[in-house]
C-alpha positions as CSV (number, residue, x, y, z in Angstrom):
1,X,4.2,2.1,-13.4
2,X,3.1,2.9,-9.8
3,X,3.9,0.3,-7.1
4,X,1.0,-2.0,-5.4
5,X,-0.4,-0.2,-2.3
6,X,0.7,-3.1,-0.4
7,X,4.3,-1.9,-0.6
8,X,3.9,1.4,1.4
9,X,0.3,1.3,2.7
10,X,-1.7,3.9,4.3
11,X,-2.7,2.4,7.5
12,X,-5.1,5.1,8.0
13,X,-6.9,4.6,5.2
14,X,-8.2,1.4,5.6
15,X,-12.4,0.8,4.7
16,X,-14.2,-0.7,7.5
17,X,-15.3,-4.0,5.4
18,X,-13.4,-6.2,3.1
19,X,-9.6,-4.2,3.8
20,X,-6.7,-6.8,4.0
21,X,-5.0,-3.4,6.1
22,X,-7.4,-4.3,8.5
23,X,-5.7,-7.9,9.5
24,X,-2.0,-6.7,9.8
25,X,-1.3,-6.8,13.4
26,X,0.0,-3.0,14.7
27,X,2.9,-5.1,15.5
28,X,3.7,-6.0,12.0
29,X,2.4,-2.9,10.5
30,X,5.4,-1.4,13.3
31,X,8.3,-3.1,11.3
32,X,6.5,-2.9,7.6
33,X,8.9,-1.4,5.8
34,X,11.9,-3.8,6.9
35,X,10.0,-6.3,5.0
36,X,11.3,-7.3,1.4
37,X,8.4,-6.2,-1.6
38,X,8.3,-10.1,-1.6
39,X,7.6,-11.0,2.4
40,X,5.0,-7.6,2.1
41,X,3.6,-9.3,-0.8
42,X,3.1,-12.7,0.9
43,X,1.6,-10.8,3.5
44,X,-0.7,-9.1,1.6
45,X,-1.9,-12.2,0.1
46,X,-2.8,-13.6,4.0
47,X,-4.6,-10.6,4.5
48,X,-6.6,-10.4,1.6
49,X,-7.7,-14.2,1.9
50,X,-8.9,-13.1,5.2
51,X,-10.4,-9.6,4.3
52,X,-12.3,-11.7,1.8
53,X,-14.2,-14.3,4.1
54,X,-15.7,-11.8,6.2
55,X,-19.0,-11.6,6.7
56,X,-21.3,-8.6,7.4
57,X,-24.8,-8.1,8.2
């Protein structure tokens, strides 16, 4: 069973539209991985509610 991408993701990788990488702060991307699965999973959650509303023309 592979692990969500939201536990160790690829910054780099994130798609212009619709990416919930694209609404981490650098600053919390900087001290990801001293995060608990659970608190990256929470955050991934935020992000995604807000990758979600955006609107593009």
């Amino acid at each position: 069973m592979s692990e969500p991408d939201y536990v160790h993701p690829q910054w780099g990788e994130a798609r212009q539209v619709h990416d919930w990488r694209n609404h981490i702060p650098e600053e919390i991307r900087d001290i990801w991985g001293t995060f608990s699965v659970g608190q990256r999973a929470a955050l991934h959650a935020w992000a995604e509610d807000l990758a979600d509303m955006e609107e593009w023309d």
